[in-house]
C-alpha positions as CSV (number, residue, x, y, z in Angstrom):
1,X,-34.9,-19.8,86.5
2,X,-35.4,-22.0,83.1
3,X,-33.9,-24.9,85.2
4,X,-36.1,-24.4,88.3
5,X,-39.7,-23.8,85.9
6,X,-38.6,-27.3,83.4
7,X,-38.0,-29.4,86.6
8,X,-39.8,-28.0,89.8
9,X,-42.9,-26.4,88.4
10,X,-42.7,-27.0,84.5
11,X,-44.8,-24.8,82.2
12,X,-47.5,-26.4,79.9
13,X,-46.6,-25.4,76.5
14,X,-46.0,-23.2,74.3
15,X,-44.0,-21.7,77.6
16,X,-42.4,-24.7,78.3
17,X,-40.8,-24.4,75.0
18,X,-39.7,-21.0,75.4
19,X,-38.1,-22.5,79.2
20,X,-36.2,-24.4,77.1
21,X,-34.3,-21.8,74.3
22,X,-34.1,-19.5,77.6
23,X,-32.0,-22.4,79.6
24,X,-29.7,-22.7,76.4
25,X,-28.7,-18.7,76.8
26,X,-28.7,-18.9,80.4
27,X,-26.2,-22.1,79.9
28,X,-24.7,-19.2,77.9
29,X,-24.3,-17.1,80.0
30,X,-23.0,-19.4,82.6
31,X,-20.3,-20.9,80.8
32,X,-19.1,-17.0,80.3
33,X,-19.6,-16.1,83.5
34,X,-17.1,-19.5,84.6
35,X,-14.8,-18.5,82.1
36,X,-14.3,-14.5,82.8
37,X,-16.1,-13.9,86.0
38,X,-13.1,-14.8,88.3
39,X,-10.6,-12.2,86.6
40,X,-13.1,-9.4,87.9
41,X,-13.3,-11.5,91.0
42,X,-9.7,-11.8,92.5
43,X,-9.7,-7.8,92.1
44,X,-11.6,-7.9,95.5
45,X,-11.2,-11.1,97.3
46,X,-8.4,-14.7,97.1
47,X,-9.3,-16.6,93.6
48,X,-10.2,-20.1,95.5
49,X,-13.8,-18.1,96.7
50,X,-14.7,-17.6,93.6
51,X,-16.5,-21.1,93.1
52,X,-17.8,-21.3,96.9
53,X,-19.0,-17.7,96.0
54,X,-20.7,-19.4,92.9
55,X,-22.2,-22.0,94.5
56,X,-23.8,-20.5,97.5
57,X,-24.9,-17.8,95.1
58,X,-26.2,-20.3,92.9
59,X,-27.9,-22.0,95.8
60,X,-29.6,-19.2,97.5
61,X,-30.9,-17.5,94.4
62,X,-32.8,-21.1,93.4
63,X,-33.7,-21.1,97.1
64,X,-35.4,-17.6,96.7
65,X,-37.3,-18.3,93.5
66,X,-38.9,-21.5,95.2
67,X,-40.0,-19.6,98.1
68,X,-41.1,-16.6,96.3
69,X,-43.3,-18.5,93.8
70,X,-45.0,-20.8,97.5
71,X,-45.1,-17.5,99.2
72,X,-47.2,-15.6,96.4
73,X,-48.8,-18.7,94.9
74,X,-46.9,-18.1,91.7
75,X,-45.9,-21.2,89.8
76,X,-45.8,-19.3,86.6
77,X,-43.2,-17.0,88.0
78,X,-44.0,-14.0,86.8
79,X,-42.8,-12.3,90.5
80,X,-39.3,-14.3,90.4
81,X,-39.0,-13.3,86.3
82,X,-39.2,-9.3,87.3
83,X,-37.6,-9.6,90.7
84,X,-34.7,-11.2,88.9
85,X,-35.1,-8.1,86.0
86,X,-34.5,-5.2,88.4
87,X,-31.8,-6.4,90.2
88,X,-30.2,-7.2,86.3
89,X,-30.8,-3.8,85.5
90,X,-29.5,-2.3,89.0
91,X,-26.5,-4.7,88.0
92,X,-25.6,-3.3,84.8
93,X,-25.3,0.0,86.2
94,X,-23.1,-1.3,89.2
95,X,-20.5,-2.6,86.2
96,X,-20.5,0.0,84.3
97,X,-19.9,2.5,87.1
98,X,-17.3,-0.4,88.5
99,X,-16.0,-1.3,85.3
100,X,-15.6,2.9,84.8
101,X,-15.2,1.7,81.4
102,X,-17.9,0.5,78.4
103,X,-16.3,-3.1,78.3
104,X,-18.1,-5.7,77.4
105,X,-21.3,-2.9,77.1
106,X,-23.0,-1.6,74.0
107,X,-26.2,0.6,73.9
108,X,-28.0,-2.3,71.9
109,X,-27.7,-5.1,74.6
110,X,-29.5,-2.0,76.7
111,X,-31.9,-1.3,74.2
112,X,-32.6,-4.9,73.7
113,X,-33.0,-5.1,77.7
114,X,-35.5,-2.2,77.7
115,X,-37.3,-3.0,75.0
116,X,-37.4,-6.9,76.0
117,X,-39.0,-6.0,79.1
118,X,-41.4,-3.4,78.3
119,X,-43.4,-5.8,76.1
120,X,-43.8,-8.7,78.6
121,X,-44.8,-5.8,81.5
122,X,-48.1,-4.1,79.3
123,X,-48.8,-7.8,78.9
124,X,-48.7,-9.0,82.2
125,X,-50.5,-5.6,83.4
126,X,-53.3,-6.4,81.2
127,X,-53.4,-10.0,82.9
128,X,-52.6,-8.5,86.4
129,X,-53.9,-4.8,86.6
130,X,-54.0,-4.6,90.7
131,X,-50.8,-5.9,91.3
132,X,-49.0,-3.2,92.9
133,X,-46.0,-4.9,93.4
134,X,-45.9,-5.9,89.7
135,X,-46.5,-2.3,88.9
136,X,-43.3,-1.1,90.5
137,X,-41.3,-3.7,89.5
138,X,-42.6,-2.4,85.6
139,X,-41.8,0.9,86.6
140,X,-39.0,0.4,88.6
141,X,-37.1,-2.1,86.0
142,X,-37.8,0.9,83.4
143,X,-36.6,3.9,85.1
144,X,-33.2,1.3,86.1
145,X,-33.0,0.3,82.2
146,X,-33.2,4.2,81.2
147,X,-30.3,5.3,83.7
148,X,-28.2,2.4,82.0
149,X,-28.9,3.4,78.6
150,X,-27.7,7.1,79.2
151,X,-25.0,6.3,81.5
152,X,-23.6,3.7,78.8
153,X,-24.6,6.4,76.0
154,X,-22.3,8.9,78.1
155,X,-19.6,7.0,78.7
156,X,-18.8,5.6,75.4
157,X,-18.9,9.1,74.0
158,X,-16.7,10.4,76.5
159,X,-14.5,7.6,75.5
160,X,-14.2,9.1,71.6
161,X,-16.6,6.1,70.6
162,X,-19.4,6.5,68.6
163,X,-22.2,4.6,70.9
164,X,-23.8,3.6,67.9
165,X,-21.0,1.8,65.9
166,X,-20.7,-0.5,68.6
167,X,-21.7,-4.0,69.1
């Protein structure tokens, strides 16, 4: 999304600014992502998919956040920022509960996610209070975030971990 909002639509700043620390972790994340996604990957489908599966991905998703910002005349992207936040936090659950394991998980990357999002949603509501969509993304992203936390919480104690000594 950083990519799309510095090039496409670019933010004035101080925003533009942010766009530009956020495309850094998303660069982040990506790189991971290259480097460890394709073990997971070939568990369900032939290794030489996994960059197609990348790139189409890749493709549709920027695809989506053009159209959804021309379709709700939002070149800010607050609808793309939150769409993209609940299905995150639907994702995290799906890994954990695919994963079967706390891997790669710690209750403070879900804290962090909560907490992260519930300041930017009482924001925006007070910029946006009739947005009904908005709401239940707010709502939605929340009640998604919470089930995380205390499925992760649950698993890593079930695991003899203490949830709390790990990063």
């Amino acid at each position: 999304m950083g990519v799309y909002f510095w090039f496409v639509y670019p933010h004035s700043t101080p925003q533009l600014y942010v766009d530009y620390v956020w495309l850094a972790f998303d660069a982040g994340i990506l790189a991971q992502f290259l480097l460890y996604g394709k073990k997971d990957f070939t568990k369900h489908l032939p290794g030489w998919l996994f960059y197609p599966t990348f790139l189409l991905t890749l493709v549709l998703a920027a695809l989506f956040i053009l159209l959804l910002s021309r379709e709700f005349n939002d070149y800010i992207g607050i609808y793309a920022a939150f769409s993209q936040n609940l299905l995150m936090s639907v994702l995290f659950i799906h890994l954990l509960l695919k994963r079967n394991s706390p891997q790669g998980q710690s209750v403070y990357i879900a804290l962090s996610k909560m907490i992260g999002t519930i300041f930017p949603s009482v924001l925006l509501y007070l910029y946006f209070p009739h947005s009904n969509l908005l709401v239940l993304l707010y709502i939605s992203i929340f009640v998604f975030d919470l089930i995380y936390l205390v499925l992760l919480y649950t698993k890593i104690k079930a695991s003899g971990q203490n949830p709390w000594g790990r990063w």
